[in-house]
TORKOLLUM-369974 format. One record per residue (C-alpha): x, y, z; residue number from 0. Coordinates in Angstrom, 3 decimals. Example, Ala and Ser with C-alpha at 12.3 -4.5 7.8 and 13.67 -1.06 7.14 Angstrom:
<nodes>
+----------+----------+----------+-----+
|        X |        Y |        Z | num |
+----------+----------+----------+-----+
|   12.300 |   -4.500 |    7.800 |   0 |
|   13.670 |   -1.060 |    7.140 |   1 |
+----------+----------+----------+-----+
</nodes>
This chain:
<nodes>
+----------+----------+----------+-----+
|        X |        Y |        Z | num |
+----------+----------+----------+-----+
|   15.721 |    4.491 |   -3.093 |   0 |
|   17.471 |    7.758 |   -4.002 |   1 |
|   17.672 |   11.122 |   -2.117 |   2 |
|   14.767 |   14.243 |   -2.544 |   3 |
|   15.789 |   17.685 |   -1.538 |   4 |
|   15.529 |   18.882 |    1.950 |   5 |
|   13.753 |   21.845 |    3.038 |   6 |
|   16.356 |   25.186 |    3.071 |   7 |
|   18.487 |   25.272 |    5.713 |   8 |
|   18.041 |   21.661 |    6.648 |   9 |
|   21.472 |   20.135 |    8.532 |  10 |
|   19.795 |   16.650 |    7.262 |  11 |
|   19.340 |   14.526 |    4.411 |  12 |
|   16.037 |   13.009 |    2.887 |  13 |
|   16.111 |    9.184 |    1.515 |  14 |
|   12.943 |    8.594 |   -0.622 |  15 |
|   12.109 |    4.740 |   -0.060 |  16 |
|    8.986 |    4.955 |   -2.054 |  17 |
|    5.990 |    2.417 |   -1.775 |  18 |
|    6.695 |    1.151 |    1.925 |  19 |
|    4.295 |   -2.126 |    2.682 |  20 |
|    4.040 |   -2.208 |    6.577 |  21 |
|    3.788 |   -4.912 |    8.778 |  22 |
|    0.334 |   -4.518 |    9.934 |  23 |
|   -1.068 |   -3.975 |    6.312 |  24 |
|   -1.317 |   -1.438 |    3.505 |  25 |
|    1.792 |    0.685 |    2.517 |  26 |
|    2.864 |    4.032 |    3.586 |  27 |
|    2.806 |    5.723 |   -0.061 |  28 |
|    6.324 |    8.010 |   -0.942 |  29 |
|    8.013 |    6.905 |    2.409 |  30 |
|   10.793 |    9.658 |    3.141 |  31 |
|   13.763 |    9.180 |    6.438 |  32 |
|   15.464 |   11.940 |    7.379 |  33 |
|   19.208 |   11.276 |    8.571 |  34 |
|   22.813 |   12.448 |    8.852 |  35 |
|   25.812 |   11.102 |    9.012 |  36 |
|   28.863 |   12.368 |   10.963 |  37 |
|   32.210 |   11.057 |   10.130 |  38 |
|   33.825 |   10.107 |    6.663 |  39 |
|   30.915 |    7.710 |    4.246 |  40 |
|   34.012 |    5.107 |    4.055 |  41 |
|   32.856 |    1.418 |    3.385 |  42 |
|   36.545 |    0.645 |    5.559 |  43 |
|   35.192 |    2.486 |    8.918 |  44 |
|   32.737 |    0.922 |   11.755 |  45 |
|   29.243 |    2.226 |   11.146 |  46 |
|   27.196 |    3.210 |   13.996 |  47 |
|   22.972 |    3.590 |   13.845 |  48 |
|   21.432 |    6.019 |   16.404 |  49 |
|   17.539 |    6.094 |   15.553 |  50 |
|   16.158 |    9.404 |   17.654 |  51 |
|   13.158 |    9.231 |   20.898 |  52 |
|    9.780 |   10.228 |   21.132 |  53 |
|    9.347 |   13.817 |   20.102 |  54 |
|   12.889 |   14.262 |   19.192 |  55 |
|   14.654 |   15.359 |   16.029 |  56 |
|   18.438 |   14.136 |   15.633 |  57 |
|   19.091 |   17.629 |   16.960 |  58 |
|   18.554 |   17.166 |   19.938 |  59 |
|   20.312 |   13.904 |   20.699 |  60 |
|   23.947 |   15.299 |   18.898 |  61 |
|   25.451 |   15.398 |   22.258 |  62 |
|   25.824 |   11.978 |   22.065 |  63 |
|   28.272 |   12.525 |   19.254 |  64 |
|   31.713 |   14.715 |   18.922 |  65 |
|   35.472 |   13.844 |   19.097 |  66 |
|   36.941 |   12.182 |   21.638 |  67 |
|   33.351 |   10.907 |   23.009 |  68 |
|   32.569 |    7.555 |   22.594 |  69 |
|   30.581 |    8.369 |   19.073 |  70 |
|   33.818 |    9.586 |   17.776 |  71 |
|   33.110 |   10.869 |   14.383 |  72 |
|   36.833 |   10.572 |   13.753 |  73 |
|   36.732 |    6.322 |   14.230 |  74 |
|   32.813 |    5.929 |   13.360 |  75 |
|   30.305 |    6.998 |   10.495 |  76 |
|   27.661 |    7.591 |   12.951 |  77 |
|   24.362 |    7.658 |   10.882 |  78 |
|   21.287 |    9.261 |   12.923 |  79 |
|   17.933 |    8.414 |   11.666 |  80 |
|   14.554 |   10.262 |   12.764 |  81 |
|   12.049 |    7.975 |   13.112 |  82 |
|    8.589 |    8.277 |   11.875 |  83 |
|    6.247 |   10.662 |   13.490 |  84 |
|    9.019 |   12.897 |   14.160 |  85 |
|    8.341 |   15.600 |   11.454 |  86 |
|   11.131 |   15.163 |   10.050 |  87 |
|   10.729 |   11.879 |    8.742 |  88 |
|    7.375 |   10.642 |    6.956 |  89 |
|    4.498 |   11.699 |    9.881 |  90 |
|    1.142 |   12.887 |    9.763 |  91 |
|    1.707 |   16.509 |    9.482 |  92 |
|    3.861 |   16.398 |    6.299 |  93 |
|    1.747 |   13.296 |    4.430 |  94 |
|    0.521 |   14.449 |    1.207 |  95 |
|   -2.848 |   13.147 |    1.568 |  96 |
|   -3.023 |   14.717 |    5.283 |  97 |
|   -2.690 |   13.297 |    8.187 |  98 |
|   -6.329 |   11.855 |    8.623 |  99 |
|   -4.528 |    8.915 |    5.532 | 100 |
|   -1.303 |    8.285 |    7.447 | 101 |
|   -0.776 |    4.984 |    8.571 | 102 |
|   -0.189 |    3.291 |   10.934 | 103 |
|    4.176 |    2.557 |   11.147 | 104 |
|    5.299 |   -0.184 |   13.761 | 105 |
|    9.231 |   -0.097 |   15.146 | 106 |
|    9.954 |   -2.936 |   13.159 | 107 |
|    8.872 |   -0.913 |   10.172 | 108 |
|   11.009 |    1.908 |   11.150 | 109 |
|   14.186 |   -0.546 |   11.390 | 110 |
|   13.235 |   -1.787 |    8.466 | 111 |
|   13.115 |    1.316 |    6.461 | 112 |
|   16.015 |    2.140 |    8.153 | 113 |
|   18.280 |   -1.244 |    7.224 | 114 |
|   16.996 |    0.163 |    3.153 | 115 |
|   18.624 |    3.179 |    3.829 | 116 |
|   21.804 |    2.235 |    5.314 | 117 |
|   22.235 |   -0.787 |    3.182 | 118 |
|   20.695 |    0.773 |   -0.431 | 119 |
|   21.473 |    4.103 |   -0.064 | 120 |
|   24.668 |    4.100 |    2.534 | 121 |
|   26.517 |    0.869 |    1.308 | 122 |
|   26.635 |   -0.220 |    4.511 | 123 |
|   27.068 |   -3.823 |    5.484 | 124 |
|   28.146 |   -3.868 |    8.814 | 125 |
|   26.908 |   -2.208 |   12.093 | 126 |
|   29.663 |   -1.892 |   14.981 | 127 |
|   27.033 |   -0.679 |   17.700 | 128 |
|   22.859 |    0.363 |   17.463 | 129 |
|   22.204 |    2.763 |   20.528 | 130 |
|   19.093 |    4.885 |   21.336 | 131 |
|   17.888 |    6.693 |   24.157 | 132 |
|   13.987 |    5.352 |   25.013 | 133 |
|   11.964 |    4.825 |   21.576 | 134 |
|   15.618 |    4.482 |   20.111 | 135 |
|   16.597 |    1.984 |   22.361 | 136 |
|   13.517 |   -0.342 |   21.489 | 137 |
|   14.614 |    0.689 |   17.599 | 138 |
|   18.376 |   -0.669 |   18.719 | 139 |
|   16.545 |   -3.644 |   20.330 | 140 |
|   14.733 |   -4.315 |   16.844 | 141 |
|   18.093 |   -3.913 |   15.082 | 142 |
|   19.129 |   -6.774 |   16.813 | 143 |
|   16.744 |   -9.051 |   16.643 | 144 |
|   15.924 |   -8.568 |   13.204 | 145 |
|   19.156 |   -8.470 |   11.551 | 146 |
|   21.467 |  -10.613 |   13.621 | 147 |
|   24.201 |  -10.972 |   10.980 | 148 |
|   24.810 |   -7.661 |   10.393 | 149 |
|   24.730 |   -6.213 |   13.868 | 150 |
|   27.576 |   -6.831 |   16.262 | 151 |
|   26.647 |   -4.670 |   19.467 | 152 |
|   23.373 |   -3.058 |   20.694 | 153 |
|   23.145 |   -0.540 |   23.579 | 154 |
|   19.601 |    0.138 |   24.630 | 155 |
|   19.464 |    3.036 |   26.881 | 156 |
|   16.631 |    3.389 |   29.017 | 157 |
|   14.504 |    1.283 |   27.002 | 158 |
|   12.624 |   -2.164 |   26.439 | 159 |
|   12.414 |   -4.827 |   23.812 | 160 |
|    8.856 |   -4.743 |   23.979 | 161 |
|    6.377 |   -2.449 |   25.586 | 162 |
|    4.992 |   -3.431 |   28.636 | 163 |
|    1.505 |   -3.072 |   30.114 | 164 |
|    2.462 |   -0.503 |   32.486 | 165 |
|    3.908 |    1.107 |   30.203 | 166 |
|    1.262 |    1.436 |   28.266 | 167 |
|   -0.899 |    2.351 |   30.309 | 168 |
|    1.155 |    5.571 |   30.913 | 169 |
|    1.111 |    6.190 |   27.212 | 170 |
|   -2.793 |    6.127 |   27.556 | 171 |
|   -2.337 |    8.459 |   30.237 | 172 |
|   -0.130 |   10.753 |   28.175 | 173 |
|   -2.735 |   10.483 |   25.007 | 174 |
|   -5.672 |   10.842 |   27.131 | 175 |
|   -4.376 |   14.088 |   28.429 | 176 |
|   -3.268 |   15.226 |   24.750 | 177 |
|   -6.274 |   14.774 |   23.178 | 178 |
|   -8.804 |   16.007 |   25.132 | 179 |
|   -7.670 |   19.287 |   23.763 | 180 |
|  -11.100 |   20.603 |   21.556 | 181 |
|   -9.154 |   20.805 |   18.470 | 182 |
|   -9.486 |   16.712 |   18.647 | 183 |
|  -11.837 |   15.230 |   16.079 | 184 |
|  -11.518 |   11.999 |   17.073 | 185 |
|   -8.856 |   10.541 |   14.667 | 186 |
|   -6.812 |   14.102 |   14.017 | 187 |
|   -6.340 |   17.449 |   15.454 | 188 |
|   -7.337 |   20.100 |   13.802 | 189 |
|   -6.052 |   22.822 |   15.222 | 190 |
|   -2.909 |   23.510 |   17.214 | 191 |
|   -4.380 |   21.697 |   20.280 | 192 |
|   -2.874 |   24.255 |   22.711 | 193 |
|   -4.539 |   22.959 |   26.056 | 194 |
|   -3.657 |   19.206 |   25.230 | 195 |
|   -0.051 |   20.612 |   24.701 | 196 |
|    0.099 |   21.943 |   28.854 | 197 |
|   -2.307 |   18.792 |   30.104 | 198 |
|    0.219 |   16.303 |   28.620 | 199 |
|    3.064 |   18.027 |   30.102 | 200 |
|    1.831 |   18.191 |   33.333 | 201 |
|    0.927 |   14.285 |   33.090 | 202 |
|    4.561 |   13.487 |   32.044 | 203 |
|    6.196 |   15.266 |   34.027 | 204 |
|    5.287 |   13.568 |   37.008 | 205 |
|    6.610 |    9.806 |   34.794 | 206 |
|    9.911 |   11.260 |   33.510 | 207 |
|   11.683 |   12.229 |   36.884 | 208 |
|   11.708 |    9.979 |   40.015 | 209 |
|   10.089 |   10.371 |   43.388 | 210 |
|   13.598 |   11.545 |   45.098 | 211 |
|   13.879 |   14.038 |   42.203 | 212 |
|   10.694 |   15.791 |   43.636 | 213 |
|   11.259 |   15.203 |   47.376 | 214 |
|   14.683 |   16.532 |   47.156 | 215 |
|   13.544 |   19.462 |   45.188 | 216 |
|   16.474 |   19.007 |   42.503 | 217 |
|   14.720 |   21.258 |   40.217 | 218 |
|   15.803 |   24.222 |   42.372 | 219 |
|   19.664 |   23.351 |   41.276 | 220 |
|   18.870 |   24.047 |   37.655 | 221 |
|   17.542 |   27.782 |   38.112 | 222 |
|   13.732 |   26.885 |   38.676 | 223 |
|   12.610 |   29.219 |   41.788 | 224 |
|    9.283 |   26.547 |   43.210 | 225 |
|    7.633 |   23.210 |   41.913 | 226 |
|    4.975 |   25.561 |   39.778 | 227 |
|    8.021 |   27.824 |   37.908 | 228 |
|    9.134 |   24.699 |   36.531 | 229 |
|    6.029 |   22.739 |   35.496 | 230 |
|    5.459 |   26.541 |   34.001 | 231 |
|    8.656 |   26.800 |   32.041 | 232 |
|   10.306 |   23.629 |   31.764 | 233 |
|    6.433 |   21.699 |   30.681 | 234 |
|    3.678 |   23.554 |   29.498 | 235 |
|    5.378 |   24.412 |   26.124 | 236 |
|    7.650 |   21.107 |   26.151 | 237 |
|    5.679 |   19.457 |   23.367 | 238 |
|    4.490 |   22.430 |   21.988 | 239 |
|    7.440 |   22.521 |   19.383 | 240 |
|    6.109 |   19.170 |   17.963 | 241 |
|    2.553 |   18.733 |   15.860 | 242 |
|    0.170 |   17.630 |   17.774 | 243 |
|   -0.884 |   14.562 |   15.192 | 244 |
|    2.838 |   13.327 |   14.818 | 245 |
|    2.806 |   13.150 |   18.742 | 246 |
|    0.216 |   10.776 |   18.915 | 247 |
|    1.342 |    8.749 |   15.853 | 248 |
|    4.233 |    7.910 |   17.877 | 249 |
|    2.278 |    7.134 |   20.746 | 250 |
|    0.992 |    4.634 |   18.940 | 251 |
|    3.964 |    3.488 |   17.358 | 252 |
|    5.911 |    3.207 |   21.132 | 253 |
|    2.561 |    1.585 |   22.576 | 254 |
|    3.493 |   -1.621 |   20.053 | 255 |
|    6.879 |   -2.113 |   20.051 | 256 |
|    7.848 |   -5.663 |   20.284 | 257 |
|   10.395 |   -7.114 |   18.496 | 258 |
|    8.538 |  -10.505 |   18.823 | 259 |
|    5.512 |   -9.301 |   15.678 | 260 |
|    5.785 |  -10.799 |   12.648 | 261 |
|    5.949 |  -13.913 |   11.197 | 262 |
|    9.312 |  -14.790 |   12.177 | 263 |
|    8.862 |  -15.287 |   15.987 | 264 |
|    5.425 |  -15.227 |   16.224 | 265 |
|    4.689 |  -13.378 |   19.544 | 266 |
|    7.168 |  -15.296 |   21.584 | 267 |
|    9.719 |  -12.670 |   22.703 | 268 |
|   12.080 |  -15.113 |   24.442 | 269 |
|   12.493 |  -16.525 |   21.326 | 270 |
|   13.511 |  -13.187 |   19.852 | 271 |
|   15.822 |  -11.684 |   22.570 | 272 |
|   17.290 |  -15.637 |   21.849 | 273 |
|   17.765 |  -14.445 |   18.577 | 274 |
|   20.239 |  -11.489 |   18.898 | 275 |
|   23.615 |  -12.502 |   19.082 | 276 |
|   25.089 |   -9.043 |   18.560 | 277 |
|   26.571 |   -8.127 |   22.438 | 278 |
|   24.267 |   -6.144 |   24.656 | 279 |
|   24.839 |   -3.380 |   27.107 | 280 |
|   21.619 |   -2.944 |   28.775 | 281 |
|   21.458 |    0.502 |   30.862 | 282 |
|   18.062 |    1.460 |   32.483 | 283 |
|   17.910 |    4.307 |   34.502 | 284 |
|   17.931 |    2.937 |   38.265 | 285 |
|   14.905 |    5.214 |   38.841 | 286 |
|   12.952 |    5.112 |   35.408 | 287 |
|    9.156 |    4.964 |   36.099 | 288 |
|    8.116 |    3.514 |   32.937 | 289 |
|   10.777 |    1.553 |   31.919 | 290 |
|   12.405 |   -0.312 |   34.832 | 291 |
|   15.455 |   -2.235 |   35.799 | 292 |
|   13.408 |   -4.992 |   36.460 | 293 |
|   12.168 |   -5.461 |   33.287 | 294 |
|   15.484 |   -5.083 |   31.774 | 295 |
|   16.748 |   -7.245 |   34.033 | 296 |
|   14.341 |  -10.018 |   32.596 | 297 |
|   15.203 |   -9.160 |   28.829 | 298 |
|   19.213 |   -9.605 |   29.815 | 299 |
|   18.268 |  -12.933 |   31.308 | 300 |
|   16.945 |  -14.538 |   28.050 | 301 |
|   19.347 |  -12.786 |   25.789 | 302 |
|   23.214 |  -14.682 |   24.764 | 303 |
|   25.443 |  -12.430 |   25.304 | 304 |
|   24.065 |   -9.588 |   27.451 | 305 |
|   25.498 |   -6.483 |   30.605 | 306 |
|   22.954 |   -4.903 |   33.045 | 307 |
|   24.618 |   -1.863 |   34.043 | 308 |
|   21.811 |    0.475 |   35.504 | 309 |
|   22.891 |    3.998 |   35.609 | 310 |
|   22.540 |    5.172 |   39.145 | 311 |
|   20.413 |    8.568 |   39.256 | 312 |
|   17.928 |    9.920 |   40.874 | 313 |
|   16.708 |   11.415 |   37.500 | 314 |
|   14.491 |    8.768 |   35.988 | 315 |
|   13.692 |    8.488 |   32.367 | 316 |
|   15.650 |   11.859 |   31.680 | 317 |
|   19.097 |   10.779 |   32.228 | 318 |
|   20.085 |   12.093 |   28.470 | 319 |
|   19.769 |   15.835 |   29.001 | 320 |
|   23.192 |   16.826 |   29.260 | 321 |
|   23.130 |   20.402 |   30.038 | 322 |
|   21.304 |   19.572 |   33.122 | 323 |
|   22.060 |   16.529 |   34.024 | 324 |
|   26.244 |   16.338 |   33.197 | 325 |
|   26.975 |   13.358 |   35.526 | 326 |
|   24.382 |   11.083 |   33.717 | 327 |
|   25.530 |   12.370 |   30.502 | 328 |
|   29.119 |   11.335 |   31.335 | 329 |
|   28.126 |    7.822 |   32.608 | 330 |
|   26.933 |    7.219 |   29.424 | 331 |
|   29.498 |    8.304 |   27.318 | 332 |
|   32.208 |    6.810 |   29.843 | 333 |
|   30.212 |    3.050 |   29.509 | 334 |
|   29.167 |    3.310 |   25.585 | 335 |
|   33.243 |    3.911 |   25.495 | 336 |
|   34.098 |    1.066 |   27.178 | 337 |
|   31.686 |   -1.264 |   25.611 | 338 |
|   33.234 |   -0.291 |   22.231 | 339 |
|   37.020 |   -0.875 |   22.711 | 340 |
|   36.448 |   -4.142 |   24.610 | 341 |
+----------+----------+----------+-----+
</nodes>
């Protein structure tokens, strides 16, 4: 492995991996992770891993991170990886052979890539805490499971150790909505697919708040003036910032996610939650549509050493938008702290 140069301007760093075989076959050809690290590279300091969410860049999940918070940079080298599909990372839409050739990249290959970087290119040995928000917390759930010796506490926000069949039956929702844009082709886009952009926003943003969000009409408290002014603003463009073929890469990639594939446990996730023996703070959102505290509840059950602590909001999957949603943001923080100095 060895670093590439990032495009101008870039606030992240590029880790070439190279040939990347992939657990479902073939090999994801000059295999590139985008990261950065906050805090001091020091082999003596507690690492933390914070892999990013579907369609977001480490950007956009910093506010996790800062002095004083419980991602201190100051006590932690807090390394945040994009995962792939992002944009940022390897994905469709900057694959040298075009995205029509990019494969197909499970979460435990993403964790894997990720242990090369941290281990080959990072020296590190040792991980104090894996957290992610959604698609990061099944990445944190994958960190422990696969590499039990290395990984002393996981905090899955929001999140699941395996996809479940509701869930993915949202994601077809969500994909259905996407690609019947015209610009699909049947495997790619090929064209900005501006309509599937709008129709999946309006299909998710029904899944990522809660009934009581809607009833109550708490999108009036952040500056929206009806129900329409903010599916207009705050969802027709929300994906638009992303490529369109990344965006259902990851779909794919979140559809799958179950830290039970593979040889070593065979399908039989009890077996793997078994397997983690890093300690677990669990935290669904008490009102998450997709991801539920009843299925959480079930993962904590089989697990060694695991905490349910469901974060109480009416807010549903987005609980980790701090600039409109402060109290959430501050549960968070306030728990991940605790869980850390214990």
């Amino acid at each position: 492995m060895r670093h590439v140069q990032a495009p101008a301007g870039a606030d992240y760093r590029l880790a070439a991996l190279g040939e990347l075989p992939l657990l479902g076959g073939g090999v994801l050809e000059n295999a590139q992770l985008a990261y950065k690290v906050f805090g001091e590279l020091d082999s003596g300091r507690p690492a933390i891993v914070y892999p990013t969410s579907f369609g977001t860049h480490h950007s956009d999940l910093e506010w996790l991170v800062g002095p004083e918070q419980a991602l201190d940079p100051q006590r932690y080298t807090i390394v945040m990886i994009n995962l792939f599909g992002s944009g940022l990372s390897s994905s469709p839409s900057n694959h040298a052979q075009g995205p029509a050739s990019f494969p197909h990249a499970t979460m435990q290959d993403n964790v894997n890539a990720q242990h090369r970087l941290l281990t080959e290119i990072l020296g590190i040995r040792r991980i104090a805490l894996a957290v992610g928000f959604s698609m990061g917390a099944q990445a944190a759930y994958h960190w422990g499971a696969l590499f039990p010796d290395m990984v002393e506490r996981i905090a899955p926000i929001c999140g699941s150790a395996r996809t479940s069949p509701h869930n993915f039956v949202f994601l077809e929702g969500v994909k259905a909505a996407l690609t019947g844009d015209p610009a699909w082709r049947g495997d790619i886009f090929t064209e900005c697919p501006t309509v599937g952009f709008r129709s999946m926003g309006r299909v998710y943003a029904g899944w990522a708040f809660s009934q009581a969000f809607y009833r109550e009409e708490t999108y009036r408290t952040l500056g929206y003036a009806s129900l329409e002014d903010f599916l207009v603003r705050d969802w027709d463009e929300r994906f638009s910032r992303r490529d369109g073929n990344d965006l259902v890469a990851m779909i794919r990639t979140w559809q799958q996610a179950d830290i039970s594939t593979g040889p070593t446990f065979r399908g039989n996730l009890n077996e793997a939650l078994k397997a983690i023996s890093a300690r677990a703070l669990v935290m669904p959102s008490a009102s998450d549509l997709y991801f539920p505290v009843e299925d959480s509840r079930a993962e904590v059950e089989a697990m060694r050493s695991a905490t349910l602590l469901p974060i109480p909001t009416k807010w549903g999957h987005r609980v980790n938008v701090p600039g409109q949603n402060p109290k959430d943001a501050a549960f968070i923080d306030a728990a991940l702290r605790k869980f850390l100095s214990d």
